[in-house]
C-alpha positions as CSV (number, residue, x, y, z in Angstrom):
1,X,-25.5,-29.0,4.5
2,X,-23.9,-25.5,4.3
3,X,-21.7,-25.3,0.6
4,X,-18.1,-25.5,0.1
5,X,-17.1,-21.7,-0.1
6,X,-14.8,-21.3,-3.2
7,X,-12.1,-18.6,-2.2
8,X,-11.2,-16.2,-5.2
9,X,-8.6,-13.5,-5.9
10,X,-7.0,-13.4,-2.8
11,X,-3.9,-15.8,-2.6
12,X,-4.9,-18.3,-0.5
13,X,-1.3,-19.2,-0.3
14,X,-0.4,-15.7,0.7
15,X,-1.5,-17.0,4.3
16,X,1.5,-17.5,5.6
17,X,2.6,-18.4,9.2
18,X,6.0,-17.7,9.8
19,X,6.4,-17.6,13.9
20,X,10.4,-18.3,14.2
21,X,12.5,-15.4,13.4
22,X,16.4,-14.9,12.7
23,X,18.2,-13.2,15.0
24,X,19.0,-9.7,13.7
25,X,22.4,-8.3,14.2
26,X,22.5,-4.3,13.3
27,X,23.6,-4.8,10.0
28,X,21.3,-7.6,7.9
29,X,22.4,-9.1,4.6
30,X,20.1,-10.8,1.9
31,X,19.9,-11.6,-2.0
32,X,16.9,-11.1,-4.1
33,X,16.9,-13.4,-7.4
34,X,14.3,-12.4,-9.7
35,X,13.6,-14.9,-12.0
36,X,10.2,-16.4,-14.3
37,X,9.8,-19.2,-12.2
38,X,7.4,-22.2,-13.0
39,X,4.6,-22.0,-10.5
40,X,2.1,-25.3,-9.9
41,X,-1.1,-24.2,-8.3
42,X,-4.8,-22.8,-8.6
43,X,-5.4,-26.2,-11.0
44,X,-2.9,-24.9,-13.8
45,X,0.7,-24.0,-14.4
46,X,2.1,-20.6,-15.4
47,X,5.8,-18.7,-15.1
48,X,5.2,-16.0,-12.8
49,X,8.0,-13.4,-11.4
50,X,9.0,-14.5,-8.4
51,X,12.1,-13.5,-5.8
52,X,14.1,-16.7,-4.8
53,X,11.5,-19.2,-6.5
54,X,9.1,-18.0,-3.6
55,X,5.3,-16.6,-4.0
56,X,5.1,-14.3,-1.9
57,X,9.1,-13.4,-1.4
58,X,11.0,-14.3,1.6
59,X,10.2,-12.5,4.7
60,X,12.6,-10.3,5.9
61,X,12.7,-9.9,9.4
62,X,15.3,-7.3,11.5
63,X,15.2,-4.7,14.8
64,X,14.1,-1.5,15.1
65,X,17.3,1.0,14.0
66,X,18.8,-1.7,11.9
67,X,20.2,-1.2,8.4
68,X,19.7,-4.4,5.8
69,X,21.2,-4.9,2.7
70,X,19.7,-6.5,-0.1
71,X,21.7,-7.1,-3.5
72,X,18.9,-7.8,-6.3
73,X,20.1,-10.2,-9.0
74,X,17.7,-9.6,-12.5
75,X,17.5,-12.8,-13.8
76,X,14.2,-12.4,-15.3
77,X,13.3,-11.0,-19.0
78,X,12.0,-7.5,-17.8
79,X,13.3,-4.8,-16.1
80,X,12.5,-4.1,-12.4
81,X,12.5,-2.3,-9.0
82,X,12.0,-3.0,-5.6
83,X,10.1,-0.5,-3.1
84,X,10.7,-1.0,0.2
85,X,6.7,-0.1,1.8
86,X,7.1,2.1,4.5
87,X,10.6,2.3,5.2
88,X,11.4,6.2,5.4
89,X,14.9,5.8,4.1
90,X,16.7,8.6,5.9
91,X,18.9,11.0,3.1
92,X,18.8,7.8,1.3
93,X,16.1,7.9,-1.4
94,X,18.7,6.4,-3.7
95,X,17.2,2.7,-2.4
96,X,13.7,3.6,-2.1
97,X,12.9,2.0,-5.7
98,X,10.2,3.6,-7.7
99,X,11.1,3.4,-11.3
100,X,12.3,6.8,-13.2
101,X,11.3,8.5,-9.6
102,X,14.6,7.5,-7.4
103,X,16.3,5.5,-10.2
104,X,16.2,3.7,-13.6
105,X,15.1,0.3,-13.7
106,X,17.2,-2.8,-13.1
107,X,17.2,-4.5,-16.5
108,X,17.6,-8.1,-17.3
109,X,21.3,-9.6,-16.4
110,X,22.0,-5.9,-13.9
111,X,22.1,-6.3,-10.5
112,X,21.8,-3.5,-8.0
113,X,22.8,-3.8,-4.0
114,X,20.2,-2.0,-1.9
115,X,20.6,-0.4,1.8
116,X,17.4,-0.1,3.7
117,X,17.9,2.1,6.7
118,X,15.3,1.6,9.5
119,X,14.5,4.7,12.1
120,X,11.8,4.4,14.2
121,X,9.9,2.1,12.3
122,X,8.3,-1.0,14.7
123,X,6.0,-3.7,13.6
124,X,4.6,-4.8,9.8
125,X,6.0,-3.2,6.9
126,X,6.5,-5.0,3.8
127,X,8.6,-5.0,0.5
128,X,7.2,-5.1,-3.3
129,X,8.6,-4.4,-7.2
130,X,7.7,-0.8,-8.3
131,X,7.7,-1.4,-11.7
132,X,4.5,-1.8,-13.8
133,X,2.5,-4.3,-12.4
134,X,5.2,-6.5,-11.2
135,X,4.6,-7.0,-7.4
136,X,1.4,-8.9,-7.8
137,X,4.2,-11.6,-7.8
138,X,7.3,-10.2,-6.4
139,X,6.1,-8.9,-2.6
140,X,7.0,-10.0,1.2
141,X,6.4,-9.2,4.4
142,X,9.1,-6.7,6.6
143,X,8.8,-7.6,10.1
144,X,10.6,-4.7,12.4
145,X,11.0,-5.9,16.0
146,X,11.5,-3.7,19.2
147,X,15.1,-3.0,19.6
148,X,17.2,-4.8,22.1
149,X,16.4,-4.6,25.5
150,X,12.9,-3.1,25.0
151,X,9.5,-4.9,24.7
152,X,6.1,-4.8,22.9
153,X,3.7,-2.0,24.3
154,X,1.5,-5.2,24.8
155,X,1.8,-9.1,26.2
156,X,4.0,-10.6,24.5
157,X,2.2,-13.0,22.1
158,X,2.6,-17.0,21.8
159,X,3.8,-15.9,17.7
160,X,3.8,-13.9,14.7
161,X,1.7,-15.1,11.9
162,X,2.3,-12.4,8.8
163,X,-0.8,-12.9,6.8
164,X,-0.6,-11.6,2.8
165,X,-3.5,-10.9,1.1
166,X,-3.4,-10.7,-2.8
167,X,-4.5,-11.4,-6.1
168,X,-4.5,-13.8,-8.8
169,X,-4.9,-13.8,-12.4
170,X,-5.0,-17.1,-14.9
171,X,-2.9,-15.2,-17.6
172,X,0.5,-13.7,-17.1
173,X,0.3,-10.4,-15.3
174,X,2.5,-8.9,-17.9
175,X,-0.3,-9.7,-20.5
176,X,-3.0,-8.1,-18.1
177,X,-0.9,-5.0,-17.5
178,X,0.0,-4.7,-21.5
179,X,-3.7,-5.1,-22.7
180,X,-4.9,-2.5,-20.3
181,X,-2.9,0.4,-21.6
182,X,-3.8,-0.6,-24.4
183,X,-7.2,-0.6,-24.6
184,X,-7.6,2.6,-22.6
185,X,-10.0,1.1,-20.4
186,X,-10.2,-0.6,-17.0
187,X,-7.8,-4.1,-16.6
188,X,-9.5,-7.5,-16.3
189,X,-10.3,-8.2,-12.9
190,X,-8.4,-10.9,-11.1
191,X,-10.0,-14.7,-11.3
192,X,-11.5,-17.2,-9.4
193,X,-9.9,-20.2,-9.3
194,X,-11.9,-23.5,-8.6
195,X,-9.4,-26.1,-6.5
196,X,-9.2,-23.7,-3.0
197,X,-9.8,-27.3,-0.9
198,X,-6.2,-28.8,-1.4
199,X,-4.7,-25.1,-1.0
200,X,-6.3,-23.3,2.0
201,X,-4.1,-22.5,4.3
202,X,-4.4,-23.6,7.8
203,X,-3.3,-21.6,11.1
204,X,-3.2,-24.0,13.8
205,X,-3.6,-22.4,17.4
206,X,-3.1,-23.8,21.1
207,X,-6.5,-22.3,23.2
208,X,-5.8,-19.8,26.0
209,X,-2.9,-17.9,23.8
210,X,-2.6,-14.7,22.1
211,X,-1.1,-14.4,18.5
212,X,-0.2,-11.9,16.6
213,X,-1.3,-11.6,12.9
214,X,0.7,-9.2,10.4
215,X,-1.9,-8.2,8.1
216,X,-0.6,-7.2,4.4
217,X,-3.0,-5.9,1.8
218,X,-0.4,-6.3,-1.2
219,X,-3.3,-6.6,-3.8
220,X,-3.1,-4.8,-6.9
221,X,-6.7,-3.4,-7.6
222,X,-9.1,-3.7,-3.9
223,X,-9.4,-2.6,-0.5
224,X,-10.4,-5.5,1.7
225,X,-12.7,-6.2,5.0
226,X,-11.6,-8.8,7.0
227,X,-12.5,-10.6,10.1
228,X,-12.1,-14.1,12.0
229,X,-15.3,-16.2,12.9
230,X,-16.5,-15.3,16.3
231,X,-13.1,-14.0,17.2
232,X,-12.9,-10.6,18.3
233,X,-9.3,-8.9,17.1
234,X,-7.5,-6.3,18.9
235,X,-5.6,-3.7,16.6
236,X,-2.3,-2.9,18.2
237,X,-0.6,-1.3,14.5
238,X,-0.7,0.0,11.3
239,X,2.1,0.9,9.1
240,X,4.8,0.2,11.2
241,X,3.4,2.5,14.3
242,X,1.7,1.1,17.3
243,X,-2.1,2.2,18.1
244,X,-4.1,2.0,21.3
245,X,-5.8,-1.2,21.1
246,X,-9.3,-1.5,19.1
247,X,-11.3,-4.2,19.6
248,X,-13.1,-4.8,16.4
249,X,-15.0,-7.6,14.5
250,X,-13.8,-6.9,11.1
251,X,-10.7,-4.4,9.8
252,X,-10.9,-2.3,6.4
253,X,-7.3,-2.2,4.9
254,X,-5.9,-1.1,1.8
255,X,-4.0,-1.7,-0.7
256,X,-0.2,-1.0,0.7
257,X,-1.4,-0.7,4.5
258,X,-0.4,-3.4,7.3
259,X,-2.4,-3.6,10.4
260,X,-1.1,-5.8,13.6
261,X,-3.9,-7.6,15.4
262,X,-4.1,-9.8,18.4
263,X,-6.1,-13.3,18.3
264,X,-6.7,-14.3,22.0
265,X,-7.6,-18.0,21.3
266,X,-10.4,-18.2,23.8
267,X,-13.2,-20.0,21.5
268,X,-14.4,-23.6,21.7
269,X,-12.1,-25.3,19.9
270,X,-13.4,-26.2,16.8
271,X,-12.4,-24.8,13.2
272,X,-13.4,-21.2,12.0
273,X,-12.6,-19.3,8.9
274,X,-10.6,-16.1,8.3
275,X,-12.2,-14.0,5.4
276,X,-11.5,-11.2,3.2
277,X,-13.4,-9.9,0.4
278,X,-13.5,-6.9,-1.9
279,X,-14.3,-3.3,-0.6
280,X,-15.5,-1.6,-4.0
281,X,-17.3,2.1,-4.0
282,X,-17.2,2.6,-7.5
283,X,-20.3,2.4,-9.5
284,X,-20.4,0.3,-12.7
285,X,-17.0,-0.7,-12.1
286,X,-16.1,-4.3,-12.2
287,X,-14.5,-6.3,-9.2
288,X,-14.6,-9.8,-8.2
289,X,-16.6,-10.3,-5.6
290,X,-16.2,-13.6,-4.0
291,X,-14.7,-14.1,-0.4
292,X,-11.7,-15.8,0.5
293,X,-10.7,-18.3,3.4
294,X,-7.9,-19.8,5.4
295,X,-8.8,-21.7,8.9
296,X,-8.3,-21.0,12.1
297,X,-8.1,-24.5,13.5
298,X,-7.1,-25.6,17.4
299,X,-5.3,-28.1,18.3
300,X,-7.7,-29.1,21.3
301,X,-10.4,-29.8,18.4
302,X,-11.5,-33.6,17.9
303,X,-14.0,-32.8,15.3
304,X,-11.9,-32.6,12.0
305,X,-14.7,-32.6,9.7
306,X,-16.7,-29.6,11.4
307,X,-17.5,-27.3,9.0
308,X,-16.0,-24.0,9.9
309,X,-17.9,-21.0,11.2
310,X,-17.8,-18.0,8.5
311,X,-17.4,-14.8,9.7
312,X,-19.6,-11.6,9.3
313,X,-18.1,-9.1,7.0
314,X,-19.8,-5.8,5.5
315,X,-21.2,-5.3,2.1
316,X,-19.0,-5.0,-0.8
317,X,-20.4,-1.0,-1.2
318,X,-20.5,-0.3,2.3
319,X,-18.2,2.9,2.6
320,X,-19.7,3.8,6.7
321,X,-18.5,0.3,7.6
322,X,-15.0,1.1,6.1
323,X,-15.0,4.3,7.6
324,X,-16.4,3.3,10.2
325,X,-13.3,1.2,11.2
326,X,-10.3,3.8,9.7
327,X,-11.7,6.6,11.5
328,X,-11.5,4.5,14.8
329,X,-7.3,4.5,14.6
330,X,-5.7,5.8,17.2
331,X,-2.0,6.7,17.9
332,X,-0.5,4.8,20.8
333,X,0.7,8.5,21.8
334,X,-1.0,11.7,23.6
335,X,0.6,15.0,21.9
336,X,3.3,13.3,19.8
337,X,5.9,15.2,19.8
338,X,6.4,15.5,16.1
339,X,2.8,16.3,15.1
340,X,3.2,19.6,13.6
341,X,1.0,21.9,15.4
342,X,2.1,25.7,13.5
343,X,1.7,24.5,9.2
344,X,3.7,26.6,6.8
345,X,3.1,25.0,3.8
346,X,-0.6,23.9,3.3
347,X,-2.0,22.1,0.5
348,X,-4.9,20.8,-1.0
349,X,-4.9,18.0,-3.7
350,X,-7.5,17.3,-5.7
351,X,-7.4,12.9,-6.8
352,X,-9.7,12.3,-9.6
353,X,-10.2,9.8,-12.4
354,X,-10.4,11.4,-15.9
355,X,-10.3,10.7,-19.1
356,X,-8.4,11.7,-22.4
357,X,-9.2,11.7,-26.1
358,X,-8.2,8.9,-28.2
359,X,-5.7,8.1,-30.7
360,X,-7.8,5.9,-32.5
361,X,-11.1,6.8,-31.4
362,X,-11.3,3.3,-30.7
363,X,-10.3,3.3,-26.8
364,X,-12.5,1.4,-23.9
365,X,-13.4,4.1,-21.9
366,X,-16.5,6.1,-21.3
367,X,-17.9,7.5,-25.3
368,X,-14.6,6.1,-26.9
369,X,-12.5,8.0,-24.8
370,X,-9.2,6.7,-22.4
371,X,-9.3,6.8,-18.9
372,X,-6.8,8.5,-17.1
373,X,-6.2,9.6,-13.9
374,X,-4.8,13.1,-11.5
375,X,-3.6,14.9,-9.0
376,X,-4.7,18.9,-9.1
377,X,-5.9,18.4,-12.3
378,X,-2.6,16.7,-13.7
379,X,-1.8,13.8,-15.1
380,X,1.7,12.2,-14.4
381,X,3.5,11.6,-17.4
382,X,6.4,9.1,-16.3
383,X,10.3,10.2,-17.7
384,X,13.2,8.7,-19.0
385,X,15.8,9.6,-16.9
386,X,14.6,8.7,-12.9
387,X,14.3,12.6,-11.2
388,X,16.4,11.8,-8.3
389,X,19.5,11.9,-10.5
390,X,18.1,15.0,-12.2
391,X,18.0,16.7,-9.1
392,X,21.4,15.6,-7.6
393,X,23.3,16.6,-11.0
394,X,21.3,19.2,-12.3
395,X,20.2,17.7,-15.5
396,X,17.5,20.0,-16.6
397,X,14.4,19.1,-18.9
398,X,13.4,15.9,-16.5
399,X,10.6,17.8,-14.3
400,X,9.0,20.6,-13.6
401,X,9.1,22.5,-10.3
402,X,5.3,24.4,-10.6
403,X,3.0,21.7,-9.1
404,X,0.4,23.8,-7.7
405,X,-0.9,24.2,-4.1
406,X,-4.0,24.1,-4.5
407,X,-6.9,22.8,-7.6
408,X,-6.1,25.1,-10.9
409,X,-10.1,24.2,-11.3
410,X,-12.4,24.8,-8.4
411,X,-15.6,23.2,-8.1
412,X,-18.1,21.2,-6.0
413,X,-15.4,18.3,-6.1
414,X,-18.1,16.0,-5.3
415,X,-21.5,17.2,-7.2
416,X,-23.0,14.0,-8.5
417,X,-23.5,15.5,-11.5
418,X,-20.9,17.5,-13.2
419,X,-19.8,19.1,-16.9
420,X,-18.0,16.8,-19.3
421,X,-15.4,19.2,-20.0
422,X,-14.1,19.0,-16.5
423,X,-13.0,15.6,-17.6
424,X,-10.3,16.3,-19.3
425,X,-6.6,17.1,-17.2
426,X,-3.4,18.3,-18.2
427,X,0.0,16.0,-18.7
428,X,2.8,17.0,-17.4
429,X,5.9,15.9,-14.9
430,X,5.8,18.6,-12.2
431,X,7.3,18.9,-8.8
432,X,6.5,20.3,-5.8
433,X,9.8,21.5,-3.7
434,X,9.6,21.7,-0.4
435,X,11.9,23.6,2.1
436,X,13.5,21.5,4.9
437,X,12.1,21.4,8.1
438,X,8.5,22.5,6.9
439,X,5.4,21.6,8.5
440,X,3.4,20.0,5.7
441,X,-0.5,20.0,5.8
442,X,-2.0,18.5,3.1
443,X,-5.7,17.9,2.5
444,X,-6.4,14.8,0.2
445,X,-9.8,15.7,-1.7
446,X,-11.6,13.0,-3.8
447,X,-13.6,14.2,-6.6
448,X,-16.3,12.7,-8.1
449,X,-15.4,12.9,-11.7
450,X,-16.1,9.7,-13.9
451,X,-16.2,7.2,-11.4
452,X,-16.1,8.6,-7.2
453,X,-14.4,5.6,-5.2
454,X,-11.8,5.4,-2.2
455,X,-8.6,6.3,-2.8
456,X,-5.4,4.8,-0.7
457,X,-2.5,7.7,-1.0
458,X,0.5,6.4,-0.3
459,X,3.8,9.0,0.7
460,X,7.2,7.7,0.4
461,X,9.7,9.0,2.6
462,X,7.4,9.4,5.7
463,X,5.0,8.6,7.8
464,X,2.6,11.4,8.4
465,X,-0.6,11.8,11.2
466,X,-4.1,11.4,9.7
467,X,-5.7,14.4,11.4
468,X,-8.6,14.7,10.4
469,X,-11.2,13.4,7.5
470,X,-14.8,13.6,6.4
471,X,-17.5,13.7,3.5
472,X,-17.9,16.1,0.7
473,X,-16.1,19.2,0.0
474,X,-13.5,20.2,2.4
475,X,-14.4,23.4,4.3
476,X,-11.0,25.3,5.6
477,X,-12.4,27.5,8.0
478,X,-14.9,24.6,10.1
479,X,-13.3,21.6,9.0
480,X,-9.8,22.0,10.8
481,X,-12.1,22.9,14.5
482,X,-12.1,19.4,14.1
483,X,-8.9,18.0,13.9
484,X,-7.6,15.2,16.4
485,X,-4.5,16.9,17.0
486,X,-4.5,14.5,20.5
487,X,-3.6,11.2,19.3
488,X,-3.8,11.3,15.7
489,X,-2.9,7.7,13.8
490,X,1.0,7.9,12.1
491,X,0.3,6.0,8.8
492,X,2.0,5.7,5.2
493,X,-1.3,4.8,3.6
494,X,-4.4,6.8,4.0
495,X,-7.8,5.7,2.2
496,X,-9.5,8.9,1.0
497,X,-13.2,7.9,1.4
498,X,-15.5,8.0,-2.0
499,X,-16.4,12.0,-2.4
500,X,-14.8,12.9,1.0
501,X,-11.1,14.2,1.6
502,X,-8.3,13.5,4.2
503,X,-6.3,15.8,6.1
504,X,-2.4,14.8,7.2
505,X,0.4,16.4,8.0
506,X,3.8,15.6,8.5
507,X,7.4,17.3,9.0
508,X,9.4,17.8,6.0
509,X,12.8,16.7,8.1
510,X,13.8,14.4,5.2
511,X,15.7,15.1,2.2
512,X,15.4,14.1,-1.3
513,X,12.8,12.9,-4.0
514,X,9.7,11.3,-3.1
515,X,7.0,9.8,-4.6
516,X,3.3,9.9,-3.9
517,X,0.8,8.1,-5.4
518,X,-2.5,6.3,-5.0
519,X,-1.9,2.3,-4.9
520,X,-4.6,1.1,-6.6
521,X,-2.2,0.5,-10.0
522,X,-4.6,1.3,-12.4
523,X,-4.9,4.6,-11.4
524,X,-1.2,4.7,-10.1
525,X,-1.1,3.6,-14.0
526,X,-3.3,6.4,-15.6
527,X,-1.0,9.1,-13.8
528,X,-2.6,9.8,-9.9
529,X,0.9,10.6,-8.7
530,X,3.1,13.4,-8.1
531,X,6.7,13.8,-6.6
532,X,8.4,16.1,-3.7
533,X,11.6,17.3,-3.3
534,X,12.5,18.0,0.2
535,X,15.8,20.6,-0.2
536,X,18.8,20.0,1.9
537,X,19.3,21.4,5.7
538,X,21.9,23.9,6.6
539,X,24.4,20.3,8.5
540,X,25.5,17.8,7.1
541,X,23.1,15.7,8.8
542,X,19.9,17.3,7.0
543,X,21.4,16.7,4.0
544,X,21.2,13.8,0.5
545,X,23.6,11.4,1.4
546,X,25.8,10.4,-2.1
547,X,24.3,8.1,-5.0
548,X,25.8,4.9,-4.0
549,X,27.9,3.1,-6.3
550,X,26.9,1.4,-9.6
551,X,22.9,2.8,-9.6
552,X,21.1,1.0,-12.5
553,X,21.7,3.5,-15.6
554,X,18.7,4.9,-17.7
């Protein structure tokens, strides 16, 4: 007798089926409540941050080009901000939500009414708080639906099931997040929990028809593989932009990226699980590395006490299997036309994990040290007045504009051994402003400094095309030769592969303040993020629309 798997970090009940949708006129109203909210589950009870008394937050579903408006009630005891995941916001950064970036936190008792403007979004986005560690609790899914009158780029499917894939800690989240920065070391990893029987979730499917699954990876800390057993899945999306359809047995997604996939139910009907477990390149780094289910179950099946089929998923440390799957993406388009072909502004952006010396000597990271993390050899320092409204009314002393273009340090990024003293980066709140209508290249390059590992990069604002990626240093004069400038994936989220870079490029058509960062928190928290300003166009259309009324005061 095979033994009873015992799921772990992932939220078990962040498998969600959710196949009817409201009806979305252009204009979409909702209310956020955040409240501490008594939570029963996982064998204990614990207040946990929650939006509407729901874990995860109500889904919020609309049509491609519609505008929803979301007025966010803070009822809890902390202050908090709501980033709305791959929504580009046209000239309206003032709702985009990253605290002291685009505004000041909403404190306890404030409320704050938010307008999310949707482009040319279409598919799985999602929502989350952008405020210290806040969204393990307080995420949902965004579910963007073809515009009237137009269709899918594939069969319709029977139903949408989002899926939500997270983590879960036994103490508060503000207690893991508090005695991290303290200590100066890494956070506790998130726990297993021992009662997954009575709380896996169940997916029950009708054989012969196609679903589609809206994968989220809202963890905090891990990049996840995921399959279904003996199920091949069809990727049709990621980040809100169609692809040409992959089949594959598993999917790598990180941390902030949604993938769309179609199930074709066409198995013996039995039960089968779905899996995820951790993706983890670091060395000596701790994860949790258990696996955890939900079941695929059809309704044709007669034998309820089958034990389900697992399914095959990579190593923990296997980085060509993650790879392996990323580099496969494809854009649903030949020659987009908004793939910047001529750059003018190219970059190259050095993401490392550091360390700093120690107050107290005392710290938890490596020789007493605390760990820390940058961006071309600088370290975020977060300030007290948000730098959108520093820009708009020219409040000096916020940022600085001298963010370099390119390493102030160069080196063989991704030697496996290098000098201590390389360690060590500057603090500072820097800028880099960018003339409108740009063409932006920037080359992501992982370092191996401390600990080399993956790094999702996240850019708010836009979506940008992946062009191109590999191992090692980045060479400029044979690297680019190799560009996909042919159908390039349009993502939000890139994963930066352990000691390789990524190359992406986007048109800076956008104005305003955004952030970029990497969405693993714990180096999002030891400062690997930097800002843009995209200046104003010469019309009134390229330009910042106004503050809106009453934004949260610093």
């Amino acid at each position: 007798m095979l033994p009873i798997i015992i799921p772990s970090i992932f939220q078990i009940l962040g498998f969600l089926l959710l196949s009817s949708f409201l009806h979305c006129q252009a204009l979409v109203h909702h209310t956020f409540v955040i409240e501490d909210t008594p939570y029963t589950r996982l064998c204990s009870t614990k207040n946990i941050l929650t939006v509407n008394g729901q874990f995860p937050g109500p889904t919020l579903y609309a049509n491609k080009n519609d505008t929803i408006i979301v007025d966010v009630y803070n009822k809890a005891n902390y202050n908090i901000t709501i980033h709305w995941h791959g929504v580009k916001q046209p000239r309206n950064p003032w709702a985009d939500g990253p605290e002291y970036i685009t505004q000041c936190p909403i404190r306890a008792g404030e409320k704050f009414r938010q307008r999310i403007i949707l482009s040319d979004e279409e598919g799985t986005l999602w929502w989350h708080a952008h405020s210290d560690w806040s969204r393990a609790t307080v995420h949902g899914a965004i579910v963007v639906h073809p515009k009237k009158g137009t269709n899918y780029p594939f069969p319709k499917p029977h139903s949408d099931v989002p899926i939500i894939l997270g983590e879960w800690w036994k103490k508060d989240i503000v207690q893991v997040y508090n005695e991290f920065t303290q200590s100066g070391g890494n956070p506790d990893v998130s726990d297993l929990y021992p009662c997954s029987k009575s709380d896996t979730y169940k997916l029950t499917v009708d054989y012969g028809k196609t679903y589609l699954l809206r994968l989220i990876n809202a963890a905090v800390e891990d990049i996840l593989f995921f399959a279904v057993a003996k199920h091949q899945l069809t990727v049709v999306g990621t980040d809100g932009s169609y692809t040409k359809p992959l089949k594959a047995n598993y999917i790598t997604i990180s941390p902030g990226q949604t993938i769309d996939v179609l199930l074709e139910a066409n198995q013996k009907p039995d039960r089968y699980y779905m899996a995820a477990r951790v993706y983890s390149s670091a060395a000596n780094v701790d994860f949790d590395n258990t696996t955890t289910t939900a079941i695929l179950q059809y309704k044709q099946n007669t034998n309820t006490s089958s034990y389900p089929s697992l399914p095959y998923l990579p190593s923990y440390n296997d980085t060509n299997a993650s790879v392996s799957f990323t580099g496969k993406l494809r854009s649903l388009i030949n020659h987009p036309s908004d793939l910047p072909l001529n750059i003018n502004r190219k970059l190259i952006f050095t993401i490392s994990v550091n360390s700093l010396p120690c107050d107290s000597n005392s710290c938890e990271g490596p020789d007493g040290s605390r760990l820390s993390a940058s961006v071309n050899n600088i370290s975020f320092v977060s300030p007290q007045t948000d730098i959108l409204q520093a820009y708009y009314n020219n409040i000096s002393g916020v940022y600085g504009d001298d963010f370099p273009d390119k390493p102030p340090l160069l080196f063989n990024f991704t030697a496996d051994e290098l000098p201590a003293y390389l360690n060590t980066p500057g603090k500072a709140t820097e800028v880099k402003v960018v003339e409108y209508d740009s063409t932006v290249e920037i080359v992501l390059q992982g370092t191996n400094l401390l600990a080399g590992t993956d790094h999702p990069i996240h850019l708010h604002g836009y979506s940008f095309y992946v062009v191109g990626w590999g191992f090692g240093n980045f060479d400029k004069q044979k690297d680019p030769l190799n560009y996909n400038l042919i159908d390039p994936p349009l993502q939000n989220t890139i994963a930066v592969p352990k000691n390789g870079w990524a190359a992406i490029r986007f048109k800076a058509n956008n104005p305003g303040v955004w952030f970029m960062h990497c969405h693993l928190e714990r180096h999002l928290s030891w400062g690997m993020e930097m800002v843009f300003i995209v200046k104003n166009g010469q019309s009134p259309k390229q330009q910042l629309l106004p503050p809106p009324p009453h934004m949260p005061s610093c």
